[in-house]
C-alpha positions in Angstrom: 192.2 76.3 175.6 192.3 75.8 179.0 188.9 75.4 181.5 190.0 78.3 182.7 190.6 80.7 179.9 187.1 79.7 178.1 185.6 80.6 181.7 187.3 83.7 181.8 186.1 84.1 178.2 182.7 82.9 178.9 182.2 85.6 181.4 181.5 82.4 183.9 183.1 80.5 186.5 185.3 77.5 186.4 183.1 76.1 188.2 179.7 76.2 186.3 181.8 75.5 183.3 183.0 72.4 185.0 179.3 71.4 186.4 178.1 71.9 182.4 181.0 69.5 181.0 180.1 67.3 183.7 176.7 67.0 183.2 175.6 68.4 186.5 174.3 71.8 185.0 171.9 72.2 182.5 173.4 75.7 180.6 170.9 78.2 179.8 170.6 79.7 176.5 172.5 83.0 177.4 175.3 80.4 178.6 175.4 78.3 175.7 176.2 81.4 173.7 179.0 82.9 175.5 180.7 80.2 175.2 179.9 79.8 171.2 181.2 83.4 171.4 184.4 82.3 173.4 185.0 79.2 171.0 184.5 81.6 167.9 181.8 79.2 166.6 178.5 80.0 165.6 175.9 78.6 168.2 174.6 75.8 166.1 178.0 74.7 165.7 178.5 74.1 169.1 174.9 72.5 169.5 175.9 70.1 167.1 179.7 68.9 169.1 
């Protein structure tokens, strides 16, 4: 999947997505879970990558 499609997914920008993988964003708690939602994993899951 694309940085853009799990963005689009996410309900979030490229951007911030791009700032979290990079380490310049902290995500929040609502943020981590979208993207859990997106990746069709269970939040813990993604904790845990």
């Amino acid at each position: 999947m694309s940085q853009e499609a799990l963005a689009f997914e996410a309900e979030m920008t490229a951007s911030y997505l791009s700032q979290i993988e990079g380490g310049k964003r902290n995500p929040s708690l609502e943020a981590l879970h979208r993207l859990s939602c997106a990746l069709r994993l269970d939040l813990e899951e993604l904790l845990k990558a």
